[in-house]
C-alpha positions in Angstrom: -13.4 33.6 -1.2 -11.1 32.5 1.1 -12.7 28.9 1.0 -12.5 28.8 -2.5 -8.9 29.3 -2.8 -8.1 26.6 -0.6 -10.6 24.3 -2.2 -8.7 25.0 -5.7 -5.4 24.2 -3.8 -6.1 21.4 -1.8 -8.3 19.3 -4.4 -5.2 18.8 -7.0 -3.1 17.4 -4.2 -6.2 15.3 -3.1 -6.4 13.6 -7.0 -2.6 13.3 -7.3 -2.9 11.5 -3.9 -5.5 9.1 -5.1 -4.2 8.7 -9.1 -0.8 7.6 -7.7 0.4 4.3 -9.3 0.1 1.3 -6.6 3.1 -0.5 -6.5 3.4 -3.7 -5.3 6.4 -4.8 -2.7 9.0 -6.9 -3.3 9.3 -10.3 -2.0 11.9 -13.2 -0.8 11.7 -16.8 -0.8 11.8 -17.0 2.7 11.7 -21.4 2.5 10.1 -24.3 0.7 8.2 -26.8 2.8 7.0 -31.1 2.5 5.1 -32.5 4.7 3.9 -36.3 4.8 0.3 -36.5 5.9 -1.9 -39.1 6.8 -4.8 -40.1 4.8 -7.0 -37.3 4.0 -10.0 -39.5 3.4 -9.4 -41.2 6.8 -10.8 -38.7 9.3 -13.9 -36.5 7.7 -16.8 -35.2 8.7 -19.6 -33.9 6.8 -20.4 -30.1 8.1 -22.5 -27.5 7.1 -19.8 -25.9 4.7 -18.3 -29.3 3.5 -16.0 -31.8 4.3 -13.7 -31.0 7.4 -10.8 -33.0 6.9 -8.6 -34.3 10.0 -5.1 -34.6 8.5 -1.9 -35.4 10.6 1.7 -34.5 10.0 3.7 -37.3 9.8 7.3 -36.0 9.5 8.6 -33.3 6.1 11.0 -30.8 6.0 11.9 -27.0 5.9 14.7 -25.9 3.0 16.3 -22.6 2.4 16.0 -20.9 -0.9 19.3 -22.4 -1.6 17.6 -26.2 -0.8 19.8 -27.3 2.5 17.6 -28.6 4.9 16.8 -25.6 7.7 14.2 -27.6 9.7 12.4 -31.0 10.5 8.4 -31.0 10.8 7.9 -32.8 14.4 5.6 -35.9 13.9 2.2 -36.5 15.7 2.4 -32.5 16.5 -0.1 -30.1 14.3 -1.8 -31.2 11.3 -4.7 -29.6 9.1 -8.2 -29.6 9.9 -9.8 -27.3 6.8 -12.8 -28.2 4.9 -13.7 -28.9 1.2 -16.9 -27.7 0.1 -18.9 -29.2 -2.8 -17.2 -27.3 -5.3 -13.7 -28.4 -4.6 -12.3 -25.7 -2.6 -10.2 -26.4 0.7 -10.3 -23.7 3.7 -6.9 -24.7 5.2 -6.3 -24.8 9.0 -3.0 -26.0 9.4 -0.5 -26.0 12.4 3.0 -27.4 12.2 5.6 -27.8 14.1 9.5 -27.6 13.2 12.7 -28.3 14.5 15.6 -26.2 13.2 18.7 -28.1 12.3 21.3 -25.8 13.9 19.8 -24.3 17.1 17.4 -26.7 18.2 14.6 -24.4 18.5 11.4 -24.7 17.3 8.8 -22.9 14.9 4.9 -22.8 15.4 3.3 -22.3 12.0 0.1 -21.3 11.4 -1.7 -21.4 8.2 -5.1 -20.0 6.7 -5.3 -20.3 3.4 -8.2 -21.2 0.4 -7.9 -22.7 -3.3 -8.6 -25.5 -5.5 -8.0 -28.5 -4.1 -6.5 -29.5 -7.5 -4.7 -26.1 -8.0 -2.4 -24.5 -5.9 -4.0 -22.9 -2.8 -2.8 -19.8 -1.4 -1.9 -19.4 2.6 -1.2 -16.9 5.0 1.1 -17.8 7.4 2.3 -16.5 10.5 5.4 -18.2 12.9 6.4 -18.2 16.3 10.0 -19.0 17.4 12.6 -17.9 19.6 15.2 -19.0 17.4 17.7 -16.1 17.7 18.6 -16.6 13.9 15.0 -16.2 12.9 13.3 -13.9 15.3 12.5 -11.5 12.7 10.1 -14.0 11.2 7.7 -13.9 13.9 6.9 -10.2 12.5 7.0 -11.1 8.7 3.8 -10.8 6.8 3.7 -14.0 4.8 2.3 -15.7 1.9 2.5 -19.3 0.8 1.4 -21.9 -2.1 0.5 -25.2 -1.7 0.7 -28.0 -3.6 -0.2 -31.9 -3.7 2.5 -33.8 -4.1 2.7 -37.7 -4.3 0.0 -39.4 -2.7 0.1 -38.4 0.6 2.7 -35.0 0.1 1.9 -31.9 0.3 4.6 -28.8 -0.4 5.2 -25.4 -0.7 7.0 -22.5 -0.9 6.5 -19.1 1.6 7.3 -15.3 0.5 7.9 -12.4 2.5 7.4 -8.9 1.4 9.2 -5.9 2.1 8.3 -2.8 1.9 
């Protein structure tokens, strides 16, 4: 009997638990990004998934949400090697490197991301700096977009969530 009662108690609990509304967090416009790449037709191989693409960085920039210029993509460092399979999506595998304007640090960005390569791909991105102004981003979960630009642009914007 004992058994039962606790059943009868714990199973309302249980479905309140699982019938609770999901709620999304908020998120910031942590920076927009452009980058000049090289030709993407240029370096390509053909590979059992697709085309992997060799892409270099040739110089862009990082903005705040406000649009002054945070950070300066290093040339010749990083650059994407993803693939686009038959159907026109792009795996992105991308590495840049930034300069920030007013400390002189740098960033390490990593991307991962998969879309259209006519739409706007979504990334994941994770950073590595010491810059004391923007250690906190090495722990932020973050989400980009992408988007072509002008021949031979690409740019973006990157969100972080709180919880």
């Amino acid at each position: 009997m004992r058994v039962f009662n606790l059943i009868t108690f714990i199973a309302p609990l249980c479905a309140s638990a699982i019938a609770a509304k999901k709620v999304l967090p908020g998120y910031k416009h942590l920076y927009s990004w452009s980058l000049e790449i090289s030709e993407i037709t240029a370096n390509t191989i053909q590979g059992p998934l697709g085309t992997r693409i060799g892409v270099a960085i040739l110089g862009g920039n990082m903005t705040s949400p406000k649009g002054q210029l945070i950070a300066k993509a290093v040339p010749g460092l990083g650059g994407d090697t993803g693939i686009i399979d038959k159907d026109g999506t792009v795996l992105i595998d991308a590495r840049v490197y930034y300069q920030f304007i007013d400390d002189k640090k740098y960033a390490y960005v990593v991307s991962g991301g998969v879309g259209s390569i006519g739409g706007a791909p979504i990334d994941s991105i994770r950073i590595e700096t010491d810059s004391p102004s923007r250690s906190a981003w090495n722990s932020y979960f973050i989400v980009g977009n992408v988007s072509v630009g002008a021949t031979g642009f690409l740019q973006g914007d990157a969100f972080t969530f709180s919880g």
